[in-house]
N, CA, C and O atoms as a Tripos MOL2 file, in Angstrom:
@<TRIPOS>MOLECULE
protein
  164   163    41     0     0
PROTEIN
NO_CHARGES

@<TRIPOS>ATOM
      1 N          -5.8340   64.0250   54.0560 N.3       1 UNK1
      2 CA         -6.9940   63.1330   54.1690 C.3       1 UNK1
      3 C          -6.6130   61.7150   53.7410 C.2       1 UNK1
      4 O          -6.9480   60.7390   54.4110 O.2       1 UNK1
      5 N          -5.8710   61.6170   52.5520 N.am      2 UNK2
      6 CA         -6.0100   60.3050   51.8690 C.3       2 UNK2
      7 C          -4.1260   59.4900   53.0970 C.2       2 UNK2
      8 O          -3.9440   58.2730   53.0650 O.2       2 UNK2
      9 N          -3.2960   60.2390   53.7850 N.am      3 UNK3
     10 CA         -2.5120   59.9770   54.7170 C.3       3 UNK3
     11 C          -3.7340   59.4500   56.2510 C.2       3 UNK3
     12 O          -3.6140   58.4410   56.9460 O.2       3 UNK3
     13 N          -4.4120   60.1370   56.3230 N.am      4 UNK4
     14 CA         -5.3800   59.5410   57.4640 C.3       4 UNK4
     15 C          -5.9820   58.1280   57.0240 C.2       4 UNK4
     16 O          -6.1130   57.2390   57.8650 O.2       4 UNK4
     17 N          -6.2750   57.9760   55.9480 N.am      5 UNK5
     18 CA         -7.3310   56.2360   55.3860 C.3       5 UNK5
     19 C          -5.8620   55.5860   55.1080 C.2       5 UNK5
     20 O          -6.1480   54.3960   54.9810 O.2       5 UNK5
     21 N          -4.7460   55.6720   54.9760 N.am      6 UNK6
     22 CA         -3.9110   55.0840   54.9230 C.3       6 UNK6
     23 C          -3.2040   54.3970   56.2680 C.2       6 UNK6
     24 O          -2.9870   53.1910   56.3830 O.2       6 UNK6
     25 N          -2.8700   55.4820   57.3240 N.am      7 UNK7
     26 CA         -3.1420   54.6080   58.6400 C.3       7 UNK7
     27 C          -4.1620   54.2550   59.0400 C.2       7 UNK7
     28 O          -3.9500   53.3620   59.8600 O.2       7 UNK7
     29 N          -5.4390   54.4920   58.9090 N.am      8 UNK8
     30 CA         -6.5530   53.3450   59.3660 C.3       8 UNK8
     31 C          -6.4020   52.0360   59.1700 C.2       8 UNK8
     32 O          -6.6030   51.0400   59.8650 O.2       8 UNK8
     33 N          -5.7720   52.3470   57.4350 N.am      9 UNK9
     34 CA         -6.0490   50.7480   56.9220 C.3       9 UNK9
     35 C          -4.8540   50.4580   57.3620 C.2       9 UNK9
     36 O          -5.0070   49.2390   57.2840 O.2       9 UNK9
     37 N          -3.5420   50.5990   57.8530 N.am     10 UNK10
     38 CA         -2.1910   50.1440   58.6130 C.3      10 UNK10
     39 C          -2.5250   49.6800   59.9250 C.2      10 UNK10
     40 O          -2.0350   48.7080   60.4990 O.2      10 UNK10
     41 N          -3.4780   50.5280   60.3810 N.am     11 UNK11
     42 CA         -3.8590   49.8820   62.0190 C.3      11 UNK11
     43 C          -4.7220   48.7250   61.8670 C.2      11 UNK11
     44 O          -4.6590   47.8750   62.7560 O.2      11 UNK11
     45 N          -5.3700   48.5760   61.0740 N.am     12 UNK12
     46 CA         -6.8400   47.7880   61.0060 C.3      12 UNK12
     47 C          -5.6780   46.1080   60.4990 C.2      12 UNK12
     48 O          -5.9210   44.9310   60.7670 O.2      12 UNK12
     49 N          -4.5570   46.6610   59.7790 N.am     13 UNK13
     50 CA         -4.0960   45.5360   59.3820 C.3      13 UNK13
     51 C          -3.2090   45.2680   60.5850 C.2      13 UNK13
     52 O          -3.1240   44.0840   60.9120 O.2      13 UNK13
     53 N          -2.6690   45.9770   61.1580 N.am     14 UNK14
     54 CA         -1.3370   45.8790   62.3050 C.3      14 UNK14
     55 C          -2.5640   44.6220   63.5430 C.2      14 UNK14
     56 O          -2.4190   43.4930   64.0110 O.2      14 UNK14
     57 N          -3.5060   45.5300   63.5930 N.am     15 UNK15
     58 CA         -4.5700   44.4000   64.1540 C.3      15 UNK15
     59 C          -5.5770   42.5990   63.8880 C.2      15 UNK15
     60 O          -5.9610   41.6110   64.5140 O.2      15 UNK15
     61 N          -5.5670   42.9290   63.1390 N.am     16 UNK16
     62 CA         -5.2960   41.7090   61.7270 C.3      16 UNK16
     63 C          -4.3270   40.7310   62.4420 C.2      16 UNK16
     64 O          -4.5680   39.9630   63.3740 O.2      16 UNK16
     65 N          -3.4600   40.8960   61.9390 N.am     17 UNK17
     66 CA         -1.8200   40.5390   62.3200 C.3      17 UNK17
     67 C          -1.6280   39.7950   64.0000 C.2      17 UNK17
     68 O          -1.4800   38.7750   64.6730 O.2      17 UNK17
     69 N          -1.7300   40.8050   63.9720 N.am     18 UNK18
     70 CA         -1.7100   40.3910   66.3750 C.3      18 UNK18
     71 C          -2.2350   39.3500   66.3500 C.2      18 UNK18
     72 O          -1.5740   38.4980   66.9430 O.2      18 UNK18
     73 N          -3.8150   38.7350   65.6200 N.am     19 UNK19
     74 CA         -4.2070   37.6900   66.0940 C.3      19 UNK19
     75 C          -3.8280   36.3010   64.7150 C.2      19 UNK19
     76 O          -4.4470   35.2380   64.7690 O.2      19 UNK19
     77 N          -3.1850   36.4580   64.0340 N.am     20 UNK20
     78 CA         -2.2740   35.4330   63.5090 C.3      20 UNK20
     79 C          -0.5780   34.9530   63.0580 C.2      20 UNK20
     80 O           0.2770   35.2670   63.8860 O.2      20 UNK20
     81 N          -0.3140   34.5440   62.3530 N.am     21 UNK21
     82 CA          1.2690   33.8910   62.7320 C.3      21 UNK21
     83 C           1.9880   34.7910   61.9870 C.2      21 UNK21
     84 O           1.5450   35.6470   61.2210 O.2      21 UNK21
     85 N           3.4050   34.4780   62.3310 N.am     22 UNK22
     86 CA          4.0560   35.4840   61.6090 C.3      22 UNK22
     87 C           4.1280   35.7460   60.1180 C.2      22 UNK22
     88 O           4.4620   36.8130   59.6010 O.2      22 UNK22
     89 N           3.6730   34.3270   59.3230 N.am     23 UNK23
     90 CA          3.8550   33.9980   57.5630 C.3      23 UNK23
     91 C           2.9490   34.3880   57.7370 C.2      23 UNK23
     92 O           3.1070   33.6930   58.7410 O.2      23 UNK23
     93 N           1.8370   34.9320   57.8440 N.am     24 UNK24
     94 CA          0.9620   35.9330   57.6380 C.3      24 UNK24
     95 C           0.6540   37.0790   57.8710 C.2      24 UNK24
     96 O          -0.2640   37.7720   57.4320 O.2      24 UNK24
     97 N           2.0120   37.4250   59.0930 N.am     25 UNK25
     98 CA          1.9800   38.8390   59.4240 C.3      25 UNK25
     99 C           2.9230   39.5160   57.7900 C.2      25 UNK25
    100 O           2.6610   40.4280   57.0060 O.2      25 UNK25
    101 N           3.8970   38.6460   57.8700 N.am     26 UNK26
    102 CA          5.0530   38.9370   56.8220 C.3      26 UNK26
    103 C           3.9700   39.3280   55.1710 C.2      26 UNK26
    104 O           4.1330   40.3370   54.4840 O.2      26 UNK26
    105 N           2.9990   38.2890   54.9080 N.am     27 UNK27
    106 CA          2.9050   38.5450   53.7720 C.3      27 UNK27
    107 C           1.4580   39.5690   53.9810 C.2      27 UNK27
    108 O           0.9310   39.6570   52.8720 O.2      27 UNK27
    109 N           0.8780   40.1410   54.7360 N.am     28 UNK28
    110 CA          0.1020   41.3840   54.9550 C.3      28 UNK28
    111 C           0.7630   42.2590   54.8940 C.2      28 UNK28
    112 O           0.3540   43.2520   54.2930 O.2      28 UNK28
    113 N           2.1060   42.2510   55.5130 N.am     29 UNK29
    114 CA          2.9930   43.7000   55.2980 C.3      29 UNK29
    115 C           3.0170   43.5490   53.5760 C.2      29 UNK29
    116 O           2.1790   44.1850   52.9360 O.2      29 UNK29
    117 N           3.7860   42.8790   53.0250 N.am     30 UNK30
    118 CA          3.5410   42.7100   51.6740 C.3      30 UNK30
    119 C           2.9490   43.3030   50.4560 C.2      30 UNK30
    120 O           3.5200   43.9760   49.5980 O.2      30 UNK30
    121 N           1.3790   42.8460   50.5390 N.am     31 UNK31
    122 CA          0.3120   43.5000   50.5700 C.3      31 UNK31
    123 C           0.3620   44.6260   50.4790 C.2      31 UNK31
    124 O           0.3630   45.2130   49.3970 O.2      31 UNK31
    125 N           0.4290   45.3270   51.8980 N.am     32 UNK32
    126 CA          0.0600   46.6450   52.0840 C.3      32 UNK32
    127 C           1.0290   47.5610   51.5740 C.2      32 UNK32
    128 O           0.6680   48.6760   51.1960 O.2      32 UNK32
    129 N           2.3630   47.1610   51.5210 N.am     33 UNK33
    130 CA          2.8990   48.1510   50.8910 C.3      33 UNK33
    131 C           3.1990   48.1040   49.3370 C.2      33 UNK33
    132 O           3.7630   49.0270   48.7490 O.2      33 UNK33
    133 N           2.7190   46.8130   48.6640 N.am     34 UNK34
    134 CA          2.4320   47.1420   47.2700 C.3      34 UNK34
    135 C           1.3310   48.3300   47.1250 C.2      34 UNK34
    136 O           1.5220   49.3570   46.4740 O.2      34 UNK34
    137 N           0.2560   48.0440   47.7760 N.am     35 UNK35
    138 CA         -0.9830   48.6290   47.5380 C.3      35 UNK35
    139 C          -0.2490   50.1610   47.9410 C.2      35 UNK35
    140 O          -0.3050   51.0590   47.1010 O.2      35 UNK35
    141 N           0.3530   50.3720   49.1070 N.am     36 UNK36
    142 CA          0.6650   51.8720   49.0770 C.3      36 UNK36
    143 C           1.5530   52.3800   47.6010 C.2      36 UNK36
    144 O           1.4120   53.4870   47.0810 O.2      36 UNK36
    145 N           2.2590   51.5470   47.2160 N.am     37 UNK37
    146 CA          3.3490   52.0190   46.5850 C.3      37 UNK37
    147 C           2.4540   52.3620   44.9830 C.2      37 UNK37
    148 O           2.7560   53.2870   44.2280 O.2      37 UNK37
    149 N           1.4510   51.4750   44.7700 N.am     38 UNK38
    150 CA          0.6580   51.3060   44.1480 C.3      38 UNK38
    151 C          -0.2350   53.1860   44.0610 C.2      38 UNK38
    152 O          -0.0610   53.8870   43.0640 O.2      38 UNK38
    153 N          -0.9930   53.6060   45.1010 N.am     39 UNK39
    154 CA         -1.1710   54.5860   45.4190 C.3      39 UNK39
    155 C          -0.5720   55.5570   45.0070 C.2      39 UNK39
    156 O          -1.0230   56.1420   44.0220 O.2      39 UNK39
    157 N           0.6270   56.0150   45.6420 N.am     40 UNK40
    158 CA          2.0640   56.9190   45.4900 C.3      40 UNK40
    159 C           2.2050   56.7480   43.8060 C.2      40 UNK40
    160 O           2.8790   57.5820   43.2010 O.2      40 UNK40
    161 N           1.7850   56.0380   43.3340 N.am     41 UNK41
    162 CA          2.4720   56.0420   41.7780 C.3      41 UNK41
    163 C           1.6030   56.2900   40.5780 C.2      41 UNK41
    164 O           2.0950   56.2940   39.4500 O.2      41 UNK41
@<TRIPOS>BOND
     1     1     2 1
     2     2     3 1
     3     3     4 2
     4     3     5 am
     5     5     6 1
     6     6     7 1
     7     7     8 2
     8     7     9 am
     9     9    10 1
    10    10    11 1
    11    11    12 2
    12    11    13 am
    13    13    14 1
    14    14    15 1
    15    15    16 2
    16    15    17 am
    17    17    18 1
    18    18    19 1
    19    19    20 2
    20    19    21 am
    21    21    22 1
    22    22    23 1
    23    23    24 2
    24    23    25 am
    25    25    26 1
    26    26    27 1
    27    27    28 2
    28    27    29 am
    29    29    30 1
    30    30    31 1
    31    31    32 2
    32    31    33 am
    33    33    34 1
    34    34    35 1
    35    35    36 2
    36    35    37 am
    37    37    38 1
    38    38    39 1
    39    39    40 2
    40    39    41 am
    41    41    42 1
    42    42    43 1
    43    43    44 2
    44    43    45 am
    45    45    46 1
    46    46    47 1
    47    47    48 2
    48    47    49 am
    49    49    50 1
    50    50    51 1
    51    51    52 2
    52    51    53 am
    53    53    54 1
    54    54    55 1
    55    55    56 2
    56    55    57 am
    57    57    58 1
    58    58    59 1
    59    59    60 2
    60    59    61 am
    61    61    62 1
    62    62    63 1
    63    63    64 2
    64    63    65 am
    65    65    66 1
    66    66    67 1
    67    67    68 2
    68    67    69 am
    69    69    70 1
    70    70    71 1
    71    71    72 2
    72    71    73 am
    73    73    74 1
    74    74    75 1
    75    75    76 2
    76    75    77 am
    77    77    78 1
    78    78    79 1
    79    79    80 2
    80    79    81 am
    81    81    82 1
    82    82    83 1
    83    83    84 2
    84    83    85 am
    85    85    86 1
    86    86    87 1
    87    87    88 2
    88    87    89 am
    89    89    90 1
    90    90    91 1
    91    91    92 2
    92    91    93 am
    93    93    94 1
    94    94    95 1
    95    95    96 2
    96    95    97 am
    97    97    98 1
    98    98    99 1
    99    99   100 2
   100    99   101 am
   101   101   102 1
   102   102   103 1
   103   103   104 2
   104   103   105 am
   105   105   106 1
   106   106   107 1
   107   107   108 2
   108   107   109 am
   109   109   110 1
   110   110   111 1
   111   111   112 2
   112   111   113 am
   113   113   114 1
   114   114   115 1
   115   115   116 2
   116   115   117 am
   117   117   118 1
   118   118   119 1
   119   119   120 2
   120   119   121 am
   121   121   122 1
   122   122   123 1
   123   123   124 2
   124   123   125 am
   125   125   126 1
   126   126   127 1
   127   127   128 2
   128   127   129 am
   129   129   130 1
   130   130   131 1
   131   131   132 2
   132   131   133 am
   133   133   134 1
   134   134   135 1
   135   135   136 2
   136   135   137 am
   137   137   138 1
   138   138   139 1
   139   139   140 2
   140   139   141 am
   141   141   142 1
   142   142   143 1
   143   143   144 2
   144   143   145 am
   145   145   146 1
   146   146   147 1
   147   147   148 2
   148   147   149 am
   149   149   150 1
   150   150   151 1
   151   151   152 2
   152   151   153 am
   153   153   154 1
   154   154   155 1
   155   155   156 2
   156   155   157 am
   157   157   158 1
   158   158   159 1
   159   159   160 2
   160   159   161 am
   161   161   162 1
   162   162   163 1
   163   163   164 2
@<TRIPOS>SUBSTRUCTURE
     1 UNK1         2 RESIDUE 1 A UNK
     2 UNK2         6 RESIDUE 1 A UNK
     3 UNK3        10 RESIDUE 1 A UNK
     4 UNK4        14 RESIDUE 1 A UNK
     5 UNK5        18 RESIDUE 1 A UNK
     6 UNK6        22 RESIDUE 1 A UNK
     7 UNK7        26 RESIDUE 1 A UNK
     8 UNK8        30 RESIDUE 1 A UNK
     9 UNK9        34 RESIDUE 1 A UNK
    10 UNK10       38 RESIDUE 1 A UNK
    11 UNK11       42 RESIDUE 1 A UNK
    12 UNK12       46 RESIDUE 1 A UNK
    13 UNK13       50 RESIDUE 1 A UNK
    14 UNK14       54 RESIDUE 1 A UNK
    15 UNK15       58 RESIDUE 1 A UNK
    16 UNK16       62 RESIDUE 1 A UNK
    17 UNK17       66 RESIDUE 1 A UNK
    18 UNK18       70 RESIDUE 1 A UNK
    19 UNK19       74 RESIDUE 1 A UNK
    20 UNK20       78 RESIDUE 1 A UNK
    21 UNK21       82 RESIDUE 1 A UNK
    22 UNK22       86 RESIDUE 1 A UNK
    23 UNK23       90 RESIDUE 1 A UNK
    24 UNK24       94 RESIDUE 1 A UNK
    25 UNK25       98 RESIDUE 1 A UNK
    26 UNK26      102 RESIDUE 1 A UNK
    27 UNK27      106 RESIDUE 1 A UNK
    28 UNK28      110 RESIDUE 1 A UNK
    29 UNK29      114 RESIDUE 1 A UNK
    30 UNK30      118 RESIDUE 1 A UNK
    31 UNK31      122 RESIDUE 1 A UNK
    32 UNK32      126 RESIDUE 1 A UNK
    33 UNK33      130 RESIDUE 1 A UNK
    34 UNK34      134 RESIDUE 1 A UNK
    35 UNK35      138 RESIDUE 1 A UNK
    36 UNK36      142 RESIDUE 1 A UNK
    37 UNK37      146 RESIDUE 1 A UNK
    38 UNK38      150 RESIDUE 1 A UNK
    39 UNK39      154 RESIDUE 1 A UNK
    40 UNK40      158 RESIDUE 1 A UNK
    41 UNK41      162 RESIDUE 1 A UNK
């Protein structure tokens, strides 16, 4: 369950992303994988 809200919120951000530049694609990845790693720990 909590692997399913984790790609939602990867798609919802991967979509995010598409409609701005790359220094903001770069630091959303960022982000998101503190927050996962954050999770996991």
């Amino acid at each position: 369950m909590k692997e399913r809200q984790i790609f939602q919120d990867f798609q919802a951000v991967l979509v995010l992303v598409q409609s701005f530049d790359p220094l903001l694609l770069s630091r959303g990845l960022n982000c998101l994988l503190l927050n996962l790693s954050k999770r996991f720990t």
